[in-house]
N, C-alpha and C positions, 0 to 999 in steps of 0.2 A: 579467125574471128567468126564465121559462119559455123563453124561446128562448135565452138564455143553457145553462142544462140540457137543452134539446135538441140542440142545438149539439153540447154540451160528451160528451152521450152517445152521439150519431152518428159522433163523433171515435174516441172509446174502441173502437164495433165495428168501424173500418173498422181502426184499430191491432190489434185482436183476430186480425181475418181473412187480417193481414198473410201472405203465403206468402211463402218464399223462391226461390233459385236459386244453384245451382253448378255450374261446369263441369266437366264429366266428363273430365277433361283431367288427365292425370301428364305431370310435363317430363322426367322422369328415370326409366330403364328399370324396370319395376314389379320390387315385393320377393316376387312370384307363381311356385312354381316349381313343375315338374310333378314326379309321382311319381319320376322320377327322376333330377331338381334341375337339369333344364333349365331356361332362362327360355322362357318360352309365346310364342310370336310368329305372328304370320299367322291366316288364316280357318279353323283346325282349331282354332282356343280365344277363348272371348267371356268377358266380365265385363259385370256388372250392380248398378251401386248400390240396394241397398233403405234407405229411411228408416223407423226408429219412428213410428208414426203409433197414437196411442191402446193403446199398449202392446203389439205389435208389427211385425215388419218386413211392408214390402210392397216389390215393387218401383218404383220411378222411372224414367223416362226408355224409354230402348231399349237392348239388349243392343249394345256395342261389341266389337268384335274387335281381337285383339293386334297393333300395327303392329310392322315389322321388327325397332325398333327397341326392341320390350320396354314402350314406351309403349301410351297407351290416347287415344281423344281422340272421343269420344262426344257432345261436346257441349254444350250448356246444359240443362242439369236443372231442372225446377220442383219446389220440395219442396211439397207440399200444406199449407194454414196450417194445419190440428192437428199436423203433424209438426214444425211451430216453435215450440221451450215458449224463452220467456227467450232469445229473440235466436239459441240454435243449434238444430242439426238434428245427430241422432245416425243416422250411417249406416252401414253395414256393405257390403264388397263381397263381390260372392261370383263365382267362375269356376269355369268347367267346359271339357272340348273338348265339341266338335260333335260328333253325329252323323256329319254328313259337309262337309267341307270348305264352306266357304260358306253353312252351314246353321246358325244361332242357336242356336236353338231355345230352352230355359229352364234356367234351373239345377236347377228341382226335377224336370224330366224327366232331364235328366243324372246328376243325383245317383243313380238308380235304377239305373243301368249304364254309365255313365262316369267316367273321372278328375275329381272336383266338388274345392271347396273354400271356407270362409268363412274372411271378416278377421276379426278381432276390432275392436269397436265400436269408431268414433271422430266424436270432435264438431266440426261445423265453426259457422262464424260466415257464413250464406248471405246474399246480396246481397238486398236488398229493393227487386223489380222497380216498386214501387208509388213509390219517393223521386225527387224531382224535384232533380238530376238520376236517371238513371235508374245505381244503383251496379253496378260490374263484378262479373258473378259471379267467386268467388275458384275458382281451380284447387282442387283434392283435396290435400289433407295432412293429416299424423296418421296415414297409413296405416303399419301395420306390416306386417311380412313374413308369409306362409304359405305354405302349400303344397299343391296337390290330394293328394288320396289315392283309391285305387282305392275300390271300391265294396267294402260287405263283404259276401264271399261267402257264398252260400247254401248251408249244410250238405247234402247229398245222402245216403238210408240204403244202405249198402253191403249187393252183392250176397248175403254171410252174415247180415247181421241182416236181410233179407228173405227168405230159406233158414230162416232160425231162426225170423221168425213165420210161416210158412207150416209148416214141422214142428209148431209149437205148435200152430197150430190143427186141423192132423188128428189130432196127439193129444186133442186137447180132443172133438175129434167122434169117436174111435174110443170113448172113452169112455161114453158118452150110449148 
């Protein structure tokens, strides 16, 4: 009966631990459009799947760049097993351009001075590398459409409201 229950619970953590995988892969021209409703293509703009893992995103995988053809194809993804509650994994993509042509780099350095933008969530059903046979990860769906936005710009004080505290404060000291 005791190896029956041990058995029975070495089973349960190796299902617990389960991670998945999907492939970073759209068949059809992404719904990703730049600030000015271009479709994003070539090595001046990358995208990056993040999964919820423990109540928020991180990223997965590696940053893929936009092929010719509006498509992405980045590859096989492993979702870490706490970012698999209930059979799915909740991911988000997010794109940015590059710095400089050929150059990655991250979304959250992007997002500080480049055209950035996020999906809105969506749930997939990820292949579970561990099942014998071994299942195909499934392609990316569920994705909705968005669109980069420039960065929001940093207010600068104009030349008179820095005239104007600079008078104030030699009034203030004439006083004294």
């Amino acid at each position: 009966m005791k190896k029956i229950l041990l058995v029975a619970a070495l089973m349960a953590c190796v299902g617990a631990m389960a991670q998945g995988t999907v492939n970073f892969r759209t068949t059809t021209a992404m719904l990703v459009k730049n600030t000015d409703g271009s479709t994003l293509v070539g090595d001046s703009f990358y995208a990056q799947l993040y999964a919820e893992v423990g109540g928020s995103f991180g990223p997965v995988g590696s940053p893929a760049k936009f092929l010719a053809n509006g498509t992405l194809n980045g590859g096989v993804v492993t979702i870490p097993a706490a970012g698999v509650v209930g059979g799915q994994v909740t991911l988000q993509l997010r794109a940015w351009a590059a710095a400089s042509a050929g150059t990655a780099g991250t979304y959250e350095a992007a997002a500080v001075s480049r055209n950035a933008g996020i999906s809105a969530t969506f749930k997939m059903t990820p292949a579970d590398p561990n099942a014998q046979p071994p299942g195909t990860p499934p392609n990316i769906s569920g994705l909705t459409s968005f669109g980069l936005s420039a960065p929001a710009a940093i207010p600068e004080p104009s030349t008179i409201a820095l005239g104007m505290i600079g008078a104030a404060a030699l009034l203030l000291r004439r006083r004294k």
